[in-house]
C-alpha positions in Angstrom: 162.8 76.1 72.2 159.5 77.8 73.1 157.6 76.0 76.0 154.8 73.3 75.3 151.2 73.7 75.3 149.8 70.6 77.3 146.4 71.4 75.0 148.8 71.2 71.6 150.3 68.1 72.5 147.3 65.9 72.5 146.7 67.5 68.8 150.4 67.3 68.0 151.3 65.6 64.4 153.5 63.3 66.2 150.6 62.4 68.6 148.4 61.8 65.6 150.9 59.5 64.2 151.5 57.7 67.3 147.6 57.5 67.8 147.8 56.1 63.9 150.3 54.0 64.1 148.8 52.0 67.3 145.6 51.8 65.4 147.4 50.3 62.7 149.1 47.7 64.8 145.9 46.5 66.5 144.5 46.4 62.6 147.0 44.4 61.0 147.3 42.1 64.1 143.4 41.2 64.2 144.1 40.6 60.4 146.9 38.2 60.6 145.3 36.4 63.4 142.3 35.9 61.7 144.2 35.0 58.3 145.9 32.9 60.3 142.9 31.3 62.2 141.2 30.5 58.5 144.7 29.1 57.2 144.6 26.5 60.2 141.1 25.9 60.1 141.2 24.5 56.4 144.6 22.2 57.9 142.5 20.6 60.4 144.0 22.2 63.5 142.0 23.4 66.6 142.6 26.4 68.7 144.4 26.0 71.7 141.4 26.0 74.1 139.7 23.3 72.4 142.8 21.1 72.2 142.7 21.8 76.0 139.3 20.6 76.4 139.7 17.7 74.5 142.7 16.7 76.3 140.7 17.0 79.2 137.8 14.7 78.0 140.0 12.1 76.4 142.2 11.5 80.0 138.6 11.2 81.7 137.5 8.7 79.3 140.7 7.0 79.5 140.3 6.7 83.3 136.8 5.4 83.2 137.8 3.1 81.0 140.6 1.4 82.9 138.0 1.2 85.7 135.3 -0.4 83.4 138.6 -3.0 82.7 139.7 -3.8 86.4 135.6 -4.4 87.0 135.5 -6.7 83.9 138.3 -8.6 85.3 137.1 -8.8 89.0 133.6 -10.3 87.3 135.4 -12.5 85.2 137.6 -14.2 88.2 134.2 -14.5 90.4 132.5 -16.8 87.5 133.0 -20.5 88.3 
């Protein structure tokens, strides 16, 4: 087997391929994610960061809102 060119590898058909086929995969990924991404946004669902968010916001609220309830009481015990 005659030695390797390091120059004729880079231009090899089985470098091209390679080079092909990872171009490929990033295609059809971005594809399906964004098929994907349109499927779910017509079902209602949100992406994961603004479930997150959301999640955030709604424990928040819930805690200001158990504080708002405990003041409530306290004022309604103090009336005569």
């Amino acid at each position: 087997m005659p030695p390797r060119n390091m120059n004729h590898e880079s231009t090899s058909p089985e470098h091209e391929l390679l080079h092909d086929l990872t171009a490929l995969r990033l295609a059809f990924a971005q594809n399906v994610k964004a098929m994907l991404g349109s499927a779910l946004a017509g079902v209602g669902l949100a992406p994961r960061d603004e479930f997150l968010t959301q999640t955030r916001l709604l424990s928040r609220l819930t805690d200001r809102v158990e504080v708002l309830e405990q003041r409530v009481t306290a004022l309604e015990q103090a009336e005569p």
